[in-house]
N, C-alpha and C positions, 0 to 999 in steps of 0.2 A: 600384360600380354594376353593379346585373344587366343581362344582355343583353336588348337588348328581345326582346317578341314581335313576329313579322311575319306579318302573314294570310297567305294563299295569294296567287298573284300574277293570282290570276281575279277576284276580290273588289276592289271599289272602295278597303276601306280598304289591301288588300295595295298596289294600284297605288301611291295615294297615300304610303304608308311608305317605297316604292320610291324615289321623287321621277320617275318615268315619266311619262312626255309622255301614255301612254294615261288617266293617274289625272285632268289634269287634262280632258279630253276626255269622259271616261266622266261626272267630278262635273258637268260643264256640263249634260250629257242626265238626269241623276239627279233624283229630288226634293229641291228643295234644300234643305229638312230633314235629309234625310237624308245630305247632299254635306256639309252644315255639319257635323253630327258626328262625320264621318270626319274632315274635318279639322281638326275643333277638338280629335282624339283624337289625331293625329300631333303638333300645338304643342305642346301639353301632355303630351306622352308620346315624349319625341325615340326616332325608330326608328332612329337612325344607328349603327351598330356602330362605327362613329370619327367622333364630330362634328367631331373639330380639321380634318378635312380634306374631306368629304364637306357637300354644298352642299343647304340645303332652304332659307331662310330667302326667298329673293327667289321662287322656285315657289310657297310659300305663299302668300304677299303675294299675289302675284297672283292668288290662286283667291279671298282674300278680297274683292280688289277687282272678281273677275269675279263674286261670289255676291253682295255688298254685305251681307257679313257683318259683324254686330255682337261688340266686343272684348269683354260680359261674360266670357265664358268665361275668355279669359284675364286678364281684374282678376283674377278668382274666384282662380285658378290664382295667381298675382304676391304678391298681399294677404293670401293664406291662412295659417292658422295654422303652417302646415308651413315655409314660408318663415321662421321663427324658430328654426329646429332643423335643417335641411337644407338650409345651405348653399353648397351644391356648386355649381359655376357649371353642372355639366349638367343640373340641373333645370329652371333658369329662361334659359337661353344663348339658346334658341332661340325662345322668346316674345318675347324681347327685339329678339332681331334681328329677327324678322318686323315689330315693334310699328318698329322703324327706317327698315325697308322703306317701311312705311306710310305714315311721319311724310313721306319724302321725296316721297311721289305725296300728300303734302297732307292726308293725315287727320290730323284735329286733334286728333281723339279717341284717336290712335292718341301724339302727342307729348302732351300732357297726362298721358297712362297712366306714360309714359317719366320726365318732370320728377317727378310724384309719387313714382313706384318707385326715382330716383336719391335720391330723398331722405331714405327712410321706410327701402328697402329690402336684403334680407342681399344681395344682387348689385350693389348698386348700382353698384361701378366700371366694368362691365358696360353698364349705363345709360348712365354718364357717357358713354363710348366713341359710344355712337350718339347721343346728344344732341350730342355734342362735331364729328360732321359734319354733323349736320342742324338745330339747333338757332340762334336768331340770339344776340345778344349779351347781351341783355339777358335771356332766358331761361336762359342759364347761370349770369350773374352774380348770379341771386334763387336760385344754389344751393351759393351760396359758402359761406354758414352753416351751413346742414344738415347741408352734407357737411367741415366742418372740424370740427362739432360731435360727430362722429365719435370723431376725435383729440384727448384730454384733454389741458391744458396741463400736461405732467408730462416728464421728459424721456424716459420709458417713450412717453407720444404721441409727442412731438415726433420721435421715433425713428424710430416707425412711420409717421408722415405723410411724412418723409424718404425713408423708403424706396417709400413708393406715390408719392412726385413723379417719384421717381426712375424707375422701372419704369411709369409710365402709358403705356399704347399710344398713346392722343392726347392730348397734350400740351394741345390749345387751352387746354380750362377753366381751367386750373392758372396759363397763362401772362396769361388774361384777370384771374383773382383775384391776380396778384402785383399786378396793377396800381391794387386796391383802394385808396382812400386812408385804409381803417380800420386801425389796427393790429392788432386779431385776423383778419384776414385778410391783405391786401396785406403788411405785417408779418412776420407769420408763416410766407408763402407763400414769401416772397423767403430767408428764414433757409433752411426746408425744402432749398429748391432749392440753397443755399450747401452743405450738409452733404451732401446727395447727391451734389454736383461729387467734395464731398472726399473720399467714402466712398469712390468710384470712382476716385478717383485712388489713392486707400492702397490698394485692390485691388491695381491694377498697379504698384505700387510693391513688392508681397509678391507676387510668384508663386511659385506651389509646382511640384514637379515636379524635369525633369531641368535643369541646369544644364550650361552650357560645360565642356568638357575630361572629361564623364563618359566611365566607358568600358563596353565591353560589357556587362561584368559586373553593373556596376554599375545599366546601364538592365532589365538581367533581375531582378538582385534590386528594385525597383522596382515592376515589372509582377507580382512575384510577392507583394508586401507588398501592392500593391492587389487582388489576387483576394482575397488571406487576409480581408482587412476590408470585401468585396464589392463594390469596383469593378474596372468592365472596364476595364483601361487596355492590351490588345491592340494597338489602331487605335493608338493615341497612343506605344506603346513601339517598333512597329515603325519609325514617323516619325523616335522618335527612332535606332533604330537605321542609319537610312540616312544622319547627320547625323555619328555617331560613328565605325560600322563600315569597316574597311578589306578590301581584299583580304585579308589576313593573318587577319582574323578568319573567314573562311568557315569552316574547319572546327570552331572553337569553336561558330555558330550553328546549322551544320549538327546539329551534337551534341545543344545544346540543343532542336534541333526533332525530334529522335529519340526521348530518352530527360531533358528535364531535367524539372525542377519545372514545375506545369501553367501557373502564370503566364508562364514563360521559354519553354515552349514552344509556346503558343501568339503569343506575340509574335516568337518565332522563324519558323513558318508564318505567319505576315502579311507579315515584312520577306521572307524568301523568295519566297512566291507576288509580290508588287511587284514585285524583283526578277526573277523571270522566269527561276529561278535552275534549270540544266538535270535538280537533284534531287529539286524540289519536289513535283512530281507523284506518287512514289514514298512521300514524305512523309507529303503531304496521303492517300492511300489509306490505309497503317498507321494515320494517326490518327482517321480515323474509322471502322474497324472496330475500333478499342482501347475500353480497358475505362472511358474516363473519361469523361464527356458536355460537360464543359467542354471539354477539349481537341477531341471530336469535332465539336460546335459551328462549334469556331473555324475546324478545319479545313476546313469546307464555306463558312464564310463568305470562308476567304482564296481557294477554289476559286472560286466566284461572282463574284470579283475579277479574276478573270484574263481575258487577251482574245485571247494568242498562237494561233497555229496549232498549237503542243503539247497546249493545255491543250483544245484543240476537238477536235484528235485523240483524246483519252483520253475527252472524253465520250464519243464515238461506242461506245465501251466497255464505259463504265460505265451509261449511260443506262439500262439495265434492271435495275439495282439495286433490290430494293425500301427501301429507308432515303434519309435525308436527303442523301448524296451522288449519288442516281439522280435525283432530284427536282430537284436541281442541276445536275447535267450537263444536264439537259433542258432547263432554263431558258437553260442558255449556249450549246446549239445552236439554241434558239429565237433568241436575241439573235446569235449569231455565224455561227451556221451556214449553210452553204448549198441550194443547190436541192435537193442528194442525201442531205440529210438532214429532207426532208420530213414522209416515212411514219415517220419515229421521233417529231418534234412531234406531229404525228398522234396519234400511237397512246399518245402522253403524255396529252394533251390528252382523249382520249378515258378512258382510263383514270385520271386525276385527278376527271375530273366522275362517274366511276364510284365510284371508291372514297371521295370526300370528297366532292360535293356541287358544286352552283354556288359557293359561296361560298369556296372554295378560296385559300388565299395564293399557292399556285405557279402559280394560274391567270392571274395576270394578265401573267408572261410569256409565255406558253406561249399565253395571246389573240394578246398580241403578235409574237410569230413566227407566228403560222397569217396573218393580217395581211402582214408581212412578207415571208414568200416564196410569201403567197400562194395559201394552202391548198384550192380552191374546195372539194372535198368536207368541208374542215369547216365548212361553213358552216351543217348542221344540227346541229349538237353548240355552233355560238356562239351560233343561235337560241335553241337552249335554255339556253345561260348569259345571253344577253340580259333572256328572259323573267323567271329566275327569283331570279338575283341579288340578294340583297339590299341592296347596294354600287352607290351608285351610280357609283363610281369606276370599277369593275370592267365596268357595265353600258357605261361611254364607251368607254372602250378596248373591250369587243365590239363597239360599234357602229363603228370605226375600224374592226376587220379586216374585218367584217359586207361596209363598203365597199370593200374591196378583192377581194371575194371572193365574193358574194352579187350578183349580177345583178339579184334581186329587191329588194335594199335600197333602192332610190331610190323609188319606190311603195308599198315597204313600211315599215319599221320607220322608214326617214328622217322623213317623215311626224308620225311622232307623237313622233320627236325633237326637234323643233322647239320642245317646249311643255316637254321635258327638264328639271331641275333643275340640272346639270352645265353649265357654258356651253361647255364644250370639248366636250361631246357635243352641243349646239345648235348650233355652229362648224362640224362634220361634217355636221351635216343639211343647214346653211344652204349647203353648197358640194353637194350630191348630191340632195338633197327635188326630188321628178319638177313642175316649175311647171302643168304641165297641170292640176292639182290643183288648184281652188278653195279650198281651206282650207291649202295652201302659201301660195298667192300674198296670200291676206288675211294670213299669217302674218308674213311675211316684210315685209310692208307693215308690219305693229306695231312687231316687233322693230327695225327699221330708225329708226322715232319715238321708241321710248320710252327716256329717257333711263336710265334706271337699268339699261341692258344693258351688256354688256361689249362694250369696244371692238373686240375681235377679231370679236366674231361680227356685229358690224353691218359691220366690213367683208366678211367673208363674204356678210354679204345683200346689198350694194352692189355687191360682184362679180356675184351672179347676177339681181339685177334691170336689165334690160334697157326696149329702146323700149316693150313691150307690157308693162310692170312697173314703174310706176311711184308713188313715195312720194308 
């Protein structure tokens, strides 16, 4: 998947692509012609640089149910020919979900779109998933056919409907069609679900990996057959190293995390940095100025692990590094450090959005310490990762340190937090947004009704509504 494009973050559709509380506020006052095609350009064109984690689907919904926008667009989009050859659940993930959204505030047009696309459509188990919470009973069970018609009676289907019974996210449909009293379905369903139990049981009956009584050596040759054939088994060798290893072996590991094979030695700098081990440190430096990028990797990742007061002393150090272990230390003074290590967050902070951009991966510690201890002078440098962010994960957490740091936050940027796509950035408004404000208080009055919010942030709002603020 290409990364998407994001407008500029001045532009209605930049806001919207954002998921920013100003995107919906701006579409509200916009022509709604022209509010609808921004947002019928974000559904159909997901802007999320990681959908698996970053939240649009319930912020849309709601702008379509604030514009009383019509679902063509996205039939168009769902039914289209491209949906036969493409696909990928991030083409169609996030029309679906909105179309879910919908279905729950009652658009009918909006489950209809759904029932037809579980049936017809290349995403449909997708569908199912949102049908399967919003949908009633008898709307699932007229989709028992369609969707077992899928899986040919062969035992190449019978395989594969096994294994989708087995891995379905929600369960309902599946458990409503065992109950069918046809045999190609109810039948069917009930075998599926038999052969899944058993699959999963021969799973754990066959585990691979290290076994009881291994010994060092043995867990390094291991972690070094799985780099050779491209897995990281690092995390999982060092584990096991702590299971096997005795005092008596330190100096063997010690070794290995010196000079052995890349797979040993990097699992050797994992069980080390855990350990806490008084030569790691020394280690982890050699191996990331060394010539290997695997091992160099590893070794910053077992650094970023660490939490003692050794390993914070050495940031303070290293911190002006320009490579992957400066970037690091920073992040763990940001997380561990104290008050007297402010101006070096700082001056991180400040220099990451320089050199890389708002959109930065080491930014969203480095938000998170200016936050933390407190940073007020950076609070123009999170404005501007606030603004420009294209994450809306990244934009929540600036808005978190924003509040601890930003005096102006509560009037300002809280404000239009409140209409946020991120509900743990709406969760922060709903505790700091200035209620003096007309357009809080009616805010804060919705969120608190409408069901389809998260339970945290409506108690948030119920915290700050008060005698004069009432639902």
């Amino acid at each position: 998947m290409f990364d998407p494009v994001i407008a500029p973050s001045g532009t209605l559709l930049g806001l919207l692509q954002r998921g920013r509380g100003d995107g919906t506020l701006h579409a509200l006052a916009a022509p709604r012609a022209e509010a609808l095609a921004a947002l019928n350009h974000c559904v159909l064109h997901d802007p999320r640089h990681d959908w698996q984690v970053e939240n649009r689907s319930l912020y849309y919904a709601r702008l379509y149910l604030d514009l009383h926008g019509g679902l063509e667009e996205i039939e168009s989009h769902l039914f289209g020919a491209e949906d036969h050859f493409d696909t990928e659940e991030n083409r169609t993930g996030l029309a679906l979900a909105v179309l879910g959204h919908l279905a729950s505030y009652g658009r009918q047009d909006a489950l209809v779109l759904l029932r037809r696309y579980a049936a017809t459509g290349a995403n449909w188990a997708w569908a199912l998933d949102e049908l399967a919470l919003r949908d009633d009973d008898a709307g699932l069970r007229a989709l028992a056919v369609p969707v077992l018609a899928r899986f040919p009676a062969t035992p190449e289907g019978d395989a594969e409907l096994a294994s989708t019974v087995r891995d379905a996210f929600e369960p309902r449909p599946w458990r409503l069609w065992a109950e069918d009293p046809r045999d190609a379905v109810g039948s069917r369903i009930r075998a599926a679900r038999e052969q899944g139990s058993f699959d999963r049981w021969q799973r754990q009956m066959r585990p691979s990996g290290p076994r009881p009584g291994w010994s060092v050596q043995a867990v390094f040759d291991w972690a070094q057959e799985g780099l050779e054939r491209g897995a990281v088994l690092h995390g999982p060798a060092a584990r096991c190293l702590t299971a096997v290893a005795g005092p008596e072996d330190r100096p063997a590991i010690v070794e290995a995390a010196r000079s052995g094979p890349d797979g040993a030695r990097c699992a050797a700098l994992h069980y080390l940095a855990e350990a806490m081990d008084p030569a790691v440190l020394d280690l982890i430096e050699a191996a990331a100025g060394g010539g290997s990028r695997t091992v160099s990797e590893a070794a910053v990742t077992a650094f970023e692990r660490m939490c003692g007061p050794a390993a914070v002393d050495r940031a303070r150090g290293w911190v002006h590094r320009p490579d992957a272990l400066g970037a690091a230390a920073a992040g763990l003074l940001a997380c561990r450090g104290g008050a007297q290590d402010a101006p070096l967050v700082l001056g991180a902070l400040r220099e990451t959005v320089r050199a890389e951009g708002p959109d930065a991966t080491a930014l969203y510690t480095l938000v998170d310490g200016a936050g933390r201890l407190g940073i007020a002078c950076a609070a123009p440098v999170l404005r501007h990762v606030y603004r420009e962010t294209a994450s809306s994960q990244l934009r929540g957490r600036t808005a978190r340190a924003l509040a601890a740091t930003d005096p102006t936050y509560p009037t300002g940027f809280a404000v239009e937090c409140l209409w946020d796509c991120e509900e743990t950035t709406r969760e922060i408004a709903a505790l700091h947004a200035e209620t003096g404000d007309v357009r809080v208080a009616e805010r804060l009055r919705r969120l608190a009704a409408d069901p389809a919010e998260e339970a945290e942030v409506q108690t948030a709002v119920r915290n700050r509504i008060g005698p004069d603020l009432q639902v």
